[in-house]
KEMARDO-217396 format. One record per residue (C-alpha): residue in three letters; residue number from 1; z, y, x. Coordinates in steps of 0.05 Angstrom, whole numbers. Layout:
<site><code>ALA</code><pos>NUM</pos><w>Z</w><v>Y</v><u>X</u></site>
...
This chain:
<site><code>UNK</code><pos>1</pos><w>1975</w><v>2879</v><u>2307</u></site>
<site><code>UNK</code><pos>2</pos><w>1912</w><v>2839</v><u>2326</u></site>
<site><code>UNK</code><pos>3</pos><w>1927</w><v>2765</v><u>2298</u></site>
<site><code>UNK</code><pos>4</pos><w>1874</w><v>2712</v><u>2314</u></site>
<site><code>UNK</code><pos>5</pos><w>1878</w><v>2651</v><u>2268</u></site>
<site><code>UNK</code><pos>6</pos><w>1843</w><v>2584</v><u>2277</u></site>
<site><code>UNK</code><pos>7</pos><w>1828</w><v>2542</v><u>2219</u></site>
<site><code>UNK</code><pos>8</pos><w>1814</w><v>2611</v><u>2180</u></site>
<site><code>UNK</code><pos>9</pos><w>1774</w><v>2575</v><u>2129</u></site>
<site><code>UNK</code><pos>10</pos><w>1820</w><v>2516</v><u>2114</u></site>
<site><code>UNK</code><pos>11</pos><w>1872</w><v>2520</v><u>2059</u></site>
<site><code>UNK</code><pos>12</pos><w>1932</w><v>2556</v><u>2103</u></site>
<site><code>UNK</code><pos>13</pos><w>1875</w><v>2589</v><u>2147</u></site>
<site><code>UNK</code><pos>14</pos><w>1840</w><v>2626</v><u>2093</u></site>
<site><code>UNK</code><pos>15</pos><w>1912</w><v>2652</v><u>2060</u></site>
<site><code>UNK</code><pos>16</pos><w>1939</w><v>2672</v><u>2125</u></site>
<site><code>UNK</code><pos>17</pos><w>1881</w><v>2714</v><u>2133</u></site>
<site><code>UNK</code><pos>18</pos><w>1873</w><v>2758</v><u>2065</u></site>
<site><code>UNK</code><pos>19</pos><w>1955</w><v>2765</v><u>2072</u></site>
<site><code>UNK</code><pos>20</pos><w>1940</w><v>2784</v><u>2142</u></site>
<site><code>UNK</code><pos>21</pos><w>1889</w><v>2835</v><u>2120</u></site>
<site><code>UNK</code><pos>22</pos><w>1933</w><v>2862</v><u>2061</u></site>
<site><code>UNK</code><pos>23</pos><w>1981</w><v>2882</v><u>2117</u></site>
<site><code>UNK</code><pos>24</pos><w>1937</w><v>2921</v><u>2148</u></site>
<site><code>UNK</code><pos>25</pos><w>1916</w><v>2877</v><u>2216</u></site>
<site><code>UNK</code><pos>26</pos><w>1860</w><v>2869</v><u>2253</u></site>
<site><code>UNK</code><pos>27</pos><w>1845</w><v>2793</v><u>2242</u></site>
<site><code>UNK</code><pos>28</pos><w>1794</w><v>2752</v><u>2280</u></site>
<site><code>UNK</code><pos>29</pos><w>1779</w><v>2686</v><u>2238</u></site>
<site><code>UNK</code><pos>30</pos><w>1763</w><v>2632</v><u>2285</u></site>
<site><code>UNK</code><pos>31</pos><w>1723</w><v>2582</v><u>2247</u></site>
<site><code>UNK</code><pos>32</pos><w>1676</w><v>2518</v><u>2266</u></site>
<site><code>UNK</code><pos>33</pos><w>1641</w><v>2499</v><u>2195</u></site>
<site><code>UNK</code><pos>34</pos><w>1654</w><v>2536</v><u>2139</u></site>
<site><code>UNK</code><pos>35</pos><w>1642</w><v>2617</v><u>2157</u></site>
<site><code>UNK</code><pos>36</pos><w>1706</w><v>2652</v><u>2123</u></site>
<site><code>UNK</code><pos>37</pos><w>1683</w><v>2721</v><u>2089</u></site>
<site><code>UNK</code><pos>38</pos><w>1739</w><v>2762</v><u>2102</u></site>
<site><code>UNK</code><pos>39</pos><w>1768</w><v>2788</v><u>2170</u></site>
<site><code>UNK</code><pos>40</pos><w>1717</w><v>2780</v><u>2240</u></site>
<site><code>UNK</code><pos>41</pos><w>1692</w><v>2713</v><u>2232</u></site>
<site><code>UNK</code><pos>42</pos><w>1689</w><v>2682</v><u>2309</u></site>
<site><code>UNK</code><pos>43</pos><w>1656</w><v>2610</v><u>2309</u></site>
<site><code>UNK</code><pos>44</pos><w>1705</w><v>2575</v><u>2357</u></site>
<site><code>UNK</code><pos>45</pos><w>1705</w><v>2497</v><u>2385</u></site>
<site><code>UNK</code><pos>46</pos><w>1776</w><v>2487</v><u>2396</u></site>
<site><code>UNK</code><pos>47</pos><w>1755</w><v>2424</v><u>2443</u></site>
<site><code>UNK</code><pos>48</pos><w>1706</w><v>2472</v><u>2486</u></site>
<site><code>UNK</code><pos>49</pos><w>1740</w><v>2510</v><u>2538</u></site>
<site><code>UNK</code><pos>50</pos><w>1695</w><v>2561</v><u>2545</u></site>
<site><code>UNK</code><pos>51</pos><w>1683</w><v>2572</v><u>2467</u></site>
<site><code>UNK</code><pos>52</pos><w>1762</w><v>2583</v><u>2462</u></site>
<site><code>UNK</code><pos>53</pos><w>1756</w><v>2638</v><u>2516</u></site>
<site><code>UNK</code><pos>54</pos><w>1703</w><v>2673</v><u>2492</u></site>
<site><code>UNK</code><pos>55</pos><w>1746</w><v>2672</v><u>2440</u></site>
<site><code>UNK</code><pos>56</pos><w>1802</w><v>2712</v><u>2462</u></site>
<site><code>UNK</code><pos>57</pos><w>1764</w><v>2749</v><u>2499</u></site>
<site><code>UNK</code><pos>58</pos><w>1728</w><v>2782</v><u>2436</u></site>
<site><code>UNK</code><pos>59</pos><w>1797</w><v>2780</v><u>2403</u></site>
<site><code>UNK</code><pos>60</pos><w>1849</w><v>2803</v><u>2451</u></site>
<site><code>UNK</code><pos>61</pos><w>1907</w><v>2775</v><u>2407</u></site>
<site><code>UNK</code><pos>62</pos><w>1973</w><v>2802</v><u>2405</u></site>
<site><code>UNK</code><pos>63</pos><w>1989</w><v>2743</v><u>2360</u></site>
<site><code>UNK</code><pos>64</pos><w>1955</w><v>2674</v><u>2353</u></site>
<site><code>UNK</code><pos>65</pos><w>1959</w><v>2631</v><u>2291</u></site>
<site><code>UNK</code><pos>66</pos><w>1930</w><v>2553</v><u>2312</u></site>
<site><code>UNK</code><pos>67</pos><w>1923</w><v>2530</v><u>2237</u></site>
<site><code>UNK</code><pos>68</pos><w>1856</w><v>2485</v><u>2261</u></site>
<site><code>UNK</code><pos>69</pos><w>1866</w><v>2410</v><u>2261</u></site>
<site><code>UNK</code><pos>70</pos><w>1832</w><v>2351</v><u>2247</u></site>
<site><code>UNK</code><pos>71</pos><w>1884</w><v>2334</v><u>2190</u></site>
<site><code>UNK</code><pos>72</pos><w>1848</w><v>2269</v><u>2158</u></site>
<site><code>UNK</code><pos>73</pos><w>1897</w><v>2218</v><u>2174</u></site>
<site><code>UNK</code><pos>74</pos><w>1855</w><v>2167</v><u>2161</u></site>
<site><code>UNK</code><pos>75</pos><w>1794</w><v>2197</v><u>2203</u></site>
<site><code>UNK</code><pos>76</pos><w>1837</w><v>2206</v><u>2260</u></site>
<site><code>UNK</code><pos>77</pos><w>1863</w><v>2132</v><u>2256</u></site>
<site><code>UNK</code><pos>78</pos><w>1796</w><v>2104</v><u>2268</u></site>
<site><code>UNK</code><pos>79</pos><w>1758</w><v>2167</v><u>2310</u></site>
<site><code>UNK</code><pos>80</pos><w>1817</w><v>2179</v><u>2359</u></site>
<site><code>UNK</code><pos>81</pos><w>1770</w><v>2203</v><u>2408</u></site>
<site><code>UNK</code><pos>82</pos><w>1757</w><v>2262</v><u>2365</u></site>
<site><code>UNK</code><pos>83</pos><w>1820</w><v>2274</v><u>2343</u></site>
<site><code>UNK</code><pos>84</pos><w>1849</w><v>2280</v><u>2412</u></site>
<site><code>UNK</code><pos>85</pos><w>1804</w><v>2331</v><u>2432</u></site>
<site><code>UNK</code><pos>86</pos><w>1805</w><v>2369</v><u>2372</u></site>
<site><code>UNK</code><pos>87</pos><w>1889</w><v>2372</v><u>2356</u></site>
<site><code>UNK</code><pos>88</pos><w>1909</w><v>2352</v><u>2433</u></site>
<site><code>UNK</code><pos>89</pos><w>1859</w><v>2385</v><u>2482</u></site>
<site><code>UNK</code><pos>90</pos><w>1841</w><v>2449</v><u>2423</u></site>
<site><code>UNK</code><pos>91</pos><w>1918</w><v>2458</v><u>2433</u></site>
<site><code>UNK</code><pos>92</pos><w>1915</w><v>2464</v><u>2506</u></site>
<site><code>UNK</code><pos>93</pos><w>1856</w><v>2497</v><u>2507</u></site>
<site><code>UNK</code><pos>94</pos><w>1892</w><v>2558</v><u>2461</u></site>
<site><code>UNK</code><pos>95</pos><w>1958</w><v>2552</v><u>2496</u></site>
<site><code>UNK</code><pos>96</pos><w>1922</w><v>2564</v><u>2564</u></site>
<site><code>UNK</code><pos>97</pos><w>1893</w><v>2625</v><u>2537</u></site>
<site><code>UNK</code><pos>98</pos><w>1949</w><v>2646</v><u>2494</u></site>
<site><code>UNK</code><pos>99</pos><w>1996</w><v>2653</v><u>2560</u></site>
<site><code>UNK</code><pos>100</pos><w>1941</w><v>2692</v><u>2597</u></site>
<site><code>UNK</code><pos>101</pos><w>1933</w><v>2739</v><u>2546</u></site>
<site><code>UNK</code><pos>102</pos><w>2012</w><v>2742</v><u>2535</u></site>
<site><code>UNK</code><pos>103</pos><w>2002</w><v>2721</v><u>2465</u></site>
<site><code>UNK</code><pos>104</pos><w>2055</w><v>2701</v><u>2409</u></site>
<site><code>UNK</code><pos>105</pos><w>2040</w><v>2625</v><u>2386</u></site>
<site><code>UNK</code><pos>106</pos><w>2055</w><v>2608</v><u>2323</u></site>
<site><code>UNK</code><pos>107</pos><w>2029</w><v>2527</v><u>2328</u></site>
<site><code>UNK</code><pos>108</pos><w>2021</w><v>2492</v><u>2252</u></site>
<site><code>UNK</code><pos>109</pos><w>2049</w><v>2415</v><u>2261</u></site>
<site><code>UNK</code><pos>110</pos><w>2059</w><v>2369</v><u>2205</u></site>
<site><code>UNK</code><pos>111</pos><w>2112</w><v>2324</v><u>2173</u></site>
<site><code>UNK</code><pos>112</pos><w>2080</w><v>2260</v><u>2193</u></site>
<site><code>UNK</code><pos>113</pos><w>2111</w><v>2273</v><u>2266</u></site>
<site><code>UNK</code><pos>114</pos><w>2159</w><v>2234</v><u>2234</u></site>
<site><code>UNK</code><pos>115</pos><w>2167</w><v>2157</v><u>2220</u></site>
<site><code>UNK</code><pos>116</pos><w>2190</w><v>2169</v><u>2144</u></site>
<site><code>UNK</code><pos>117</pos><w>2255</w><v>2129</v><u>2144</u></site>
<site><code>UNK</code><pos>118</pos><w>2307</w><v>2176</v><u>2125</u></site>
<site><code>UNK</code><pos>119</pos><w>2280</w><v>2238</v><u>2095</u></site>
<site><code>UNK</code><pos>120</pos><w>2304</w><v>2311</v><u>2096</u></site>
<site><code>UNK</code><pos>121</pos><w>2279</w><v>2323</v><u>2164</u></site>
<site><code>UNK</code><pos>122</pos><w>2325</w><v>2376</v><u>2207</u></site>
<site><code>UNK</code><pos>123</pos><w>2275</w><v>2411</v><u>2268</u></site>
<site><code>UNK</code><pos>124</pos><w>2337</w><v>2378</v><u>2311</u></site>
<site><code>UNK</code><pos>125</pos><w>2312</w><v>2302</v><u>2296</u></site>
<site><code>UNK</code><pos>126</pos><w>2282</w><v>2262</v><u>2339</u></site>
<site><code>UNK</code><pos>127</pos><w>2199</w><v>2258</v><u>2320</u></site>
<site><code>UNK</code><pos>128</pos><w>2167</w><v>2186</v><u>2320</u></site>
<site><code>UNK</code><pos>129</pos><w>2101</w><v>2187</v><u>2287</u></site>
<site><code>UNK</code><pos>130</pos><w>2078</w><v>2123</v><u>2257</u></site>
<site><code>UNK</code><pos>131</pos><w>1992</w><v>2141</v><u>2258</u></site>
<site><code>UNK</code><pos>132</pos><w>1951</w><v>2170</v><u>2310</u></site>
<site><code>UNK</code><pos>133</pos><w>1942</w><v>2241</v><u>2263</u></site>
<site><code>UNK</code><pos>134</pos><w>2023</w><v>2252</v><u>2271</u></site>
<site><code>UNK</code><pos>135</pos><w>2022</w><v>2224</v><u>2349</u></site>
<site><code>UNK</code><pos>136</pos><w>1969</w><v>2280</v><u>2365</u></site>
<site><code>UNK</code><pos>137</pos><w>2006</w><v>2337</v><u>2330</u></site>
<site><code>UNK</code><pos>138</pos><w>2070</w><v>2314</v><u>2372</u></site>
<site><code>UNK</code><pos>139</pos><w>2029</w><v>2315</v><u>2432</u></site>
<site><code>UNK</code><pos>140</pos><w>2004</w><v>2389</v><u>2416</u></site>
<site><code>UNK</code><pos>141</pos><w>2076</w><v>2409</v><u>2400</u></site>
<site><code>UNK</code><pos>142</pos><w>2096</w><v>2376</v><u>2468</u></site>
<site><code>UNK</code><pos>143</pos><w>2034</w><v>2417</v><u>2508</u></site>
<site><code>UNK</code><pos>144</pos><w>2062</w><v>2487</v><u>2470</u></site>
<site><code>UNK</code><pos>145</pos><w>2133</w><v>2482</v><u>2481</u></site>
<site><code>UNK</code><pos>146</pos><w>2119</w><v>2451</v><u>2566</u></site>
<site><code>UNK</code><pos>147</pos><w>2085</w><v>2516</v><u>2574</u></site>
<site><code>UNK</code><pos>148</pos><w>2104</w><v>2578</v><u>2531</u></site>
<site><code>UNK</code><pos>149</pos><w>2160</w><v>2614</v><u>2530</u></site>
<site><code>UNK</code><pos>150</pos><w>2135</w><v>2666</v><u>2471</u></site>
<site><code>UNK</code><pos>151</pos><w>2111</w><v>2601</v><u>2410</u></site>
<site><code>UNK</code><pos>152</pos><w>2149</w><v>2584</v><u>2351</u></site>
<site><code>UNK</code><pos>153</pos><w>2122</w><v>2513</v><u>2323</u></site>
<site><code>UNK</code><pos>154</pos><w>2122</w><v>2514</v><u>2246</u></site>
<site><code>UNK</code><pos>155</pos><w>2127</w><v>2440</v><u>2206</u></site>
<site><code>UNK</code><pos>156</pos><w>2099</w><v>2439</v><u>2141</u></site>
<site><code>UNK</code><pos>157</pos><w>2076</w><v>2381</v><u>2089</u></site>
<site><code>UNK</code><pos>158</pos><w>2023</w><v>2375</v><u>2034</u></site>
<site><code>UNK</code><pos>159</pos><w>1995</w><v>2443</v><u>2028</u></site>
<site><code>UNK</code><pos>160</pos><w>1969</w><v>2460</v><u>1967</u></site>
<site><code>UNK</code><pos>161</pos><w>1938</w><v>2519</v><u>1928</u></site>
<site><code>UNK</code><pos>162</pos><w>1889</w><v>2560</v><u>1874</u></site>
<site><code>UNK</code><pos>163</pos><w>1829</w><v>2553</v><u>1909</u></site>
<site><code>UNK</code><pos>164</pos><w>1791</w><v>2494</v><u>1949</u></site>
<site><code>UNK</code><pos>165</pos><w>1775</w><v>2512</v><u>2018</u></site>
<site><code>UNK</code><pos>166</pos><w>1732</w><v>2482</v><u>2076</u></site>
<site><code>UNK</code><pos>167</pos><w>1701</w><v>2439</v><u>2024</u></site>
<site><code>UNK</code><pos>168</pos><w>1760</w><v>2401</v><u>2009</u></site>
<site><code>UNK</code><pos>169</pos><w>1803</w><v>2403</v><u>1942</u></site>
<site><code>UNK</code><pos>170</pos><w>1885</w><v>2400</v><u>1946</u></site>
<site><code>UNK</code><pos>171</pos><w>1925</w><v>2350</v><u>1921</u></site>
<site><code>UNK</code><pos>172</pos><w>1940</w><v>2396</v><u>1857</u></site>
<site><code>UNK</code><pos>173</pos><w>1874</w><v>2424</v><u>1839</u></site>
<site><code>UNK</code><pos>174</pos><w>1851</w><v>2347</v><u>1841</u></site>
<site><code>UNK</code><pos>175</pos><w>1906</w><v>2333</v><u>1796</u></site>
<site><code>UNK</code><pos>176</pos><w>1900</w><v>2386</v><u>1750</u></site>
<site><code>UNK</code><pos>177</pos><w>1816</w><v>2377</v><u>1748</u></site>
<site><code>UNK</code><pos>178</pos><w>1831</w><v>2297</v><u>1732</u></site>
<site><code>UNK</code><pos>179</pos><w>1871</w><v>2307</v><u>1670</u></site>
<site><code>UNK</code><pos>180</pos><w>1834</w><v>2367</v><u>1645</u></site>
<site><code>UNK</code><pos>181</pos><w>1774</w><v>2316</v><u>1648</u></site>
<site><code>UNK</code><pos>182</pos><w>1814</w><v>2267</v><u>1618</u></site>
<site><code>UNK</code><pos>183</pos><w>1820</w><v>2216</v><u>1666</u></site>
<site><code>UNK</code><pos>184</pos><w>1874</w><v>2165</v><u>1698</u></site>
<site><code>UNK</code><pos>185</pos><w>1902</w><v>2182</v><u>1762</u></site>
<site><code>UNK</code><pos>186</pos><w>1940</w><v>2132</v><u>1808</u></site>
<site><code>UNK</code><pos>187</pos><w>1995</w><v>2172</v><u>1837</u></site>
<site><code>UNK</code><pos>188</pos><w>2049</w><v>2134</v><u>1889</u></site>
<site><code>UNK</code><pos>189</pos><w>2124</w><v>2130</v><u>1870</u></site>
<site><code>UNK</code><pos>190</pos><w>2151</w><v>2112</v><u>1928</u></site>
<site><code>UNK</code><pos>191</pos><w>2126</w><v>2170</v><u>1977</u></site>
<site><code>UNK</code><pos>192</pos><w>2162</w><v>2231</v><u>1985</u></site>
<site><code>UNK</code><pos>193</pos><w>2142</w><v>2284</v><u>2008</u></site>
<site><code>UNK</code><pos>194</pos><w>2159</w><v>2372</v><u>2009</u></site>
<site><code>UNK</code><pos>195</pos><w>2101</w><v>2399</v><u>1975</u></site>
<site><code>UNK</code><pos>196</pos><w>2081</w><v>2471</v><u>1998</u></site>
<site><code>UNK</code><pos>197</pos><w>2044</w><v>2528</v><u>1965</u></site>
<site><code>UNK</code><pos>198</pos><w>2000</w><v>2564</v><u>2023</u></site>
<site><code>UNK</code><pos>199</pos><w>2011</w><v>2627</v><u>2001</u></site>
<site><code>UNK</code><pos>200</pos><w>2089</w><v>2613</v><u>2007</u></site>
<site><code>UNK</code><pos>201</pos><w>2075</w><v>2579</v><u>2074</u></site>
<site><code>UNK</code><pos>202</pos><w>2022</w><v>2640</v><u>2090</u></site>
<site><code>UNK</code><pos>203</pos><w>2080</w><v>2688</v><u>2083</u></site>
<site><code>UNK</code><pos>204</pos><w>2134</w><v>2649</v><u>2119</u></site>
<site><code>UNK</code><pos>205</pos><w>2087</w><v>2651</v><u>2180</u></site>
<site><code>UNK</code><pos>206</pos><w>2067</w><v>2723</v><u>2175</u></site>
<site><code>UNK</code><pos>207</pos><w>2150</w><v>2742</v><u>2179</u></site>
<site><code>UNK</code><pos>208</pos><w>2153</w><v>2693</v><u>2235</u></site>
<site><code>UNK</code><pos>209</pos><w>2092</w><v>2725</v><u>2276</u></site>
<site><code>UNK</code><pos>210</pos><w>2125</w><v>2790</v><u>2258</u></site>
<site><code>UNK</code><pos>211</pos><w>2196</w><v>2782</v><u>2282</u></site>
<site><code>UNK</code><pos>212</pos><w>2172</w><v>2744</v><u>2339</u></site>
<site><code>UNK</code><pos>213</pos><w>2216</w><v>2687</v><u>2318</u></site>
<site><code>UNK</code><pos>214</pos><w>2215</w><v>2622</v><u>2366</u></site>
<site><code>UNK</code><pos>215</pos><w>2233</w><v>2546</v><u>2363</u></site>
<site><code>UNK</code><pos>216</pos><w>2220</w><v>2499</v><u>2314</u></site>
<site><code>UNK</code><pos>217</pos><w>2219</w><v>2517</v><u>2242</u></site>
<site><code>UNK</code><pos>218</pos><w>2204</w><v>2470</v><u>2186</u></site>
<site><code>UNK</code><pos>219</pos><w>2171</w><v>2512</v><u>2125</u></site>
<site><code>UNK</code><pos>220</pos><w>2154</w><v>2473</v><u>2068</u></site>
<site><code>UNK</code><pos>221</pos><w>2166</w><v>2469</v><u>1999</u></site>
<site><code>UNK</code><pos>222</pos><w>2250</w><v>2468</v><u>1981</u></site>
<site><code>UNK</code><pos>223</pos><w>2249</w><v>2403</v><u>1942</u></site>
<site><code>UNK</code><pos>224</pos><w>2241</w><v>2337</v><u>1965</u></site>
<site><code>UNK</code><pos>225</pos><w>2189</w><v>2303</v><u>1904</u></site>
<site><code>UNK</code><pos>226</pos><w>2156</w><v>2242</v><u>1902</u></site>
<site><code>UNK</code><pos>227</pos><w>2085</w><v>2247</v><u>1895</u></site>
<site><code>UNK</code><pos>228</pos><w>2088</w><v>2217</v><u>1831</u></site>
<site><code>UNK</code><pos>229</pos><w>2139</w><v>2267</v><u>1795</u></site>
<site><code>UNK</code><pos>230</pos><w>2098</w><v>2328</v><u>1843</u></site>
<site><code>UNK</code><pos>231</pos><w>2034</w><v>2301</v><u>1800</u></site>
<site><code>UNK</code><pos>232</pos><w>2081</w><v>2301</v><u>1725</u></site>
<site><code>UNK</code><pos>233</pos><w>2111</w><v>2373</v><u>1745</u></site>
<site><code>UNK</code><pos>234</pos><w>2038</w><v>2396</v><u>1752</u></site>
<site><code>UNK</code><pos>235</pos><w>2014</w><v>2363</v><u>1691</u></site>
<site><code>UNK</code><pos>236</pos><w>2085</w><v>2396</v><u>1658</u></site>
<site><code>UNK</code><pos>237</pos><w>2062</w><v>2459</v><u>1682</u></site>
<site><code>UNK</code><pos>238</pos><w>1997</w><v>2468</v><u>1662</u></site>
<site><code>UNK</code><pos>239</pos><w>2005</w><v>2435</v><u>1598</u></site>
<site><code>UNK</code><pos>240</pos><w>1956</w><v>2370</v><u>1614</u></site>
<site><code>UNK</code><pos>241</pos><w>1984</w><v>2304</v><u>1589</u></site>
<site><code>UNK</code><pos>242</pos><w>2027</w><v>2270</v><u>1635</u></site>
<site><code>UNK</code><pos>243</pos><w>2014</w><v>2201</v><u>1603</u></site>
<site><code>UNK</code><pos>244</pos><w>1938</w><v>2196</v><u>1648</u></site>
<site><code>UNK</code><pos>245</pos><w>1984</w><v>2197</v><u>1706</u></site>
<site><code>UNK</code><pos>246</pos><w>1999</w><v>2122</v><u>1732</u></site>
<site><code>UNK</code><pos>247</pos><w>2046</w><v>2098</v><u>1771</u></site>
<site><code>UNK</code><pos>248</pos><w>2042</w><v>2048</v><u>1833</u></site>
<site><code>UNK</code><pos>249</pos><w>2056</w><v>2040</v><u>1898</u></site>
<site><code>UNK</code><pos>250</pos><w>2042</w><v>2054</v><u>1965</u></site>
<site><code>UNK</code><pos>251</pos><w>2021</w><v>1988</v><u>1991</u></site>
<site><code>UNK</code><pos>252</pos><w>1969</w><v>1976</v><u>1931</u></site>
<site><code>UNK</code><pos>253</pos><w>1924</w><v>2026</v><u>1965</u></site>
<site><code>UNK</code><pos>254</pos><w>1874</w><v>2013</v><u>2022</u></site>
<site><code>UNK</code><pos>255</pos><w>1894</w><v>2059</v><u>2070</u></site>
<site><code>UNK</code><pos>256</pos><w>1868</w><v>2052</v><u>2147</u></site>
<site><code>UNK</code><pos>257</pos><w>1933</w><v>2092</v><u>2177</u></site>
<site><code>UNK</code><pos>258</pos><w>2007</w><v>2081</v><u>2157</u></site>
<site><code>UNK</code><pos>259</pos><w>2039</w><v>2136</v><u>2123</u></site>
<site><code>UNK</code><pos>260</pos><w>2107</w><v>2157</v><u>2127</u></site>
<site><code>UNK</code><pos>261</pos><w>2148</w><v>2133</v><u>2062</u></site>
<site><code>UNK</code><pos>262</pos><w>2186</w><v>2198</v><u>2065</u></site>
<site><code>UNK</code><pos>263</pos><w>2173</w><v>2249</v><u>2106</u></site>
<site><code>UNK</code><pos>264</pos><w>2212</w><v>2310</v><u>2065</u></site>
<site><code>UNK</code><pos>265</pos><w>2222</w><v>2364</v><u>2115</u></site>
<site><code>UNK</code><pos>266</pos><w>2300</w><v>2400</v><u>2109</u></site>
<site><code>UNK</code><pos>267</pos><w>2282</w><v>2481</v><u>2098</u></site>
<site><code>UNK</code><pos>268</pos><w>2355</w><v>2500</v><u>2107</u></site>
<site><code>UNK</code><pos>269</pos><w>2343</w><v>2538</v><u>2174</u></site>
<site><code>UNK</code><pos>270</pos><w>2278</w><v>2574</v><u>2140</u></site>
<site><code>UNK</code><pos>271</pos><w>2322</w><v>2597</v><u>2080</u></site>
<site><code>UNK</code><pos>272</pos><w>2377</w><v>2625</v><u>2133</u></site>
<site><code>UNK</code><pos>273</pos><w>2333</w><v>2662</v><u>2180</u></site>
<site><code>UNK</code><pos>274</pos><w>2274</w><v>2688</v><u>2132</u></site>
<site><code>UNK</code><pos>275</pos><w>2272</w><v>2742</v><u>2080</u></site>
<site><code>UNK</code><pos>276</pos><w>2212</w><v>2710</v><u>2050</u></site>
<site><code>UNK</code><pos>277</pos><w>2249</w><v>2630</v><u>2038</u></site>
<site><code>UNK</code><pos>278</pos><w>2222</w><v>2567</v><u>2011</u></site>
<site><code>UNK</code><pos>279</pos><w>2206</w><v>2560</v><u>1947</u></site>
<site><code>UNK</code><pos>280</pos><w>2235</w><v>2508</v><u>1898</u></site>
<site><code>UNK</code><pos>281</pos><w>2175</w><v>2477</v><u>1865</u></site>
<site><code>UNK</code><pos>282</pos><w>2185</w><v>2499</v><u>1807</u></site>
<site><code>UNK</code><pos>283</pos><w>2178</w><v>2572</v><u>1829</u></site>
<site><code>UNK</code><pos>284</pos><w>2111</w><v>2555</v><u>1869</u></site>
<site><code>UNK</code><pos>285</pos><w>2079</w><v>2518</v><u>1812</u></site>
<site><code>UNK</code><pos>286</pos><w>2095</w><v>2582</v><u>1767</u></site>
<site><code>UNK</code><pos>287</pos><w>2062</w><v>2619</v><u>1822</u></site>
<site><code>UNK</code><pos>288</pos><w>2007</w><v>2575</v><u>1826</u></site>
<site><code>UNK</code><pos>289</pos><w>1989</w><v>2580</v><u>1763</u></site>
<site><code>UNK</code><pos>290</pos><w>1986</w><v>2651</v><u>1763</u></site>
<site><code>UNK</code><pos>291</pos><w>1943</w><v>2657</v><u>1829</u></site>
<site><code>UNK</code><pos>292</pos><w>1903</w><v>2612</v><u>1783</u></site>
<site><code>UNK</code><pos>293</pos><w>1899</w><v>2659</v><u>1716</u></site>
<site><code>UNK</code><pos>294</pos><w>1877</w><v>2712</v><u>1774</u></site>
<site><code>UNK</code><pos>295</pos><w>1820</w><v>2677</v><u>1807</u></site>
């Protein structure tokens, strides 16, 4: 199978890839910034047209994994110019090319397609995102589903995991670097959220791509956690003290977009349908930690 992947060197990007490779594929990681070192590294701009078929033209997917986004909500919120042609027009631009080739899509979206009021998200609800980041992943969804038959969109929410990647550290590694240093972290109570492990996510996609399933799916994390016990299970875990974590709440902080209060995504159609399920956090942290001892 010849997968491309976009967004190789981001956090789901760069797992997708090594599992992809430990399978045995021929994988073509389309990157813009930061040059991954495994697979065939293809610079790609999403936004440019003819950069995204060049692209396919040096990959000739079977498969096509769009994990690039512009996922800084609070970038997006005040650049929407940029993030509409990077997560709206990038989306067209690989759907466009995806159907010519007669390409599988498997299209990353987010949680924050939804408002946050209820929680426990089913792939049947009806989106409304509340910031421009979560409007321009609807919009993508919207563009794949108008014009593919062959796509499966795949929801996830706070991805997290052993290694930073694209410059940027995860949620958990931040967490787990703050207490080793000994320092108090501010950590919201009232936001929940389904935190995901990438490699769990990685592998959830990889079945997907390979039993050609389509629809929606949401794959994230199997427990619904606010951010604040997600930051004391990690500190549990990795025996740091818990007691540097403090609590407040969301509207203490300065953000520039609104986030969703909670935006938990319900797995229960990924646990039916896959052989490789969410995992309970729990589970994932124990893995985590492991990946860690590894690295």
């Amino acid at each position: 199978m010849r997968i491309l992947i976009t967004g190789a060197s981001g956090l789901l990007g760069s797992k997708l890839v090594e599992l992809s490779i430990k399978k045995g594929y021929e994988v073509y990681s389309g990157f813009y910034g930061h040059k991954p070192s495994d697979g065939f590294p293809v610079r790609v701009d999403v936004s440019d047209r003819n950069s995204v078929e060049k692209t396919f033209k040096i990959a000739k997917p079977d498969v096509v994994i769009h994990a690039a986004a512009l996922t800084n909500v609070d970038k997006c919120e005040v650049d929407k110019e940029l993030a509409w042609s990077i997560n709206v027009v990038g989306t067209k631009n690989i759907v466009e090319q995806s159907k010519k080739f007669e390409a599988f899509l498997i299209y990353v979206s987010t949680d924050y397609v939804f408002d946050g009021e209820k929680g426990m998200y089913k792939e049947t609800d009806d989106p409304n995102p509340i910031n421009y980041y979560g409007l321009t992943k609807l919009e993508g969804e919207k563009i794949v589903a108008d014009t593919l038959d062959d796509y499966c969109i795949v929801r996830s929410s706070v991805i997290y995991g052993a290694r930073p990647a694209s410059g940027k550290i995860n949620f958990a590694l931040w967490v787990i670097k703050q207490l080793k240093n000994g320092k108090t972290i501010n950590i919201v109570t009232d936001q929940y959220v389904s935190p995901t492990l990438n490699t769990n996510l990685a592998e959830m996609i990889l079945e997907i791509a390979e039993r050609r399933l389509t629809g929606i799916y949401h794959l994230a994390g199997a427990t619904r956690i606010s951010r604040y016990e997600f930051a004391r299970l990690i500190a549990e875990t990795f025996n740091l003290s818990s007691t540097l974590i403090a609590p407040i709440k969301m509207n203490t902080l300065k953000w520039i977009a609104k986030r969703p209060r909670d935006s938990s995504l319900n797995v229960s159609k990924a646990k039916n349908d896959l052989h490789n399920p969410p995992l309970e956090i729990e589970d994932a942290l124990k893995k985590l930690k492991e990946e860690l001892r590894v690295k």
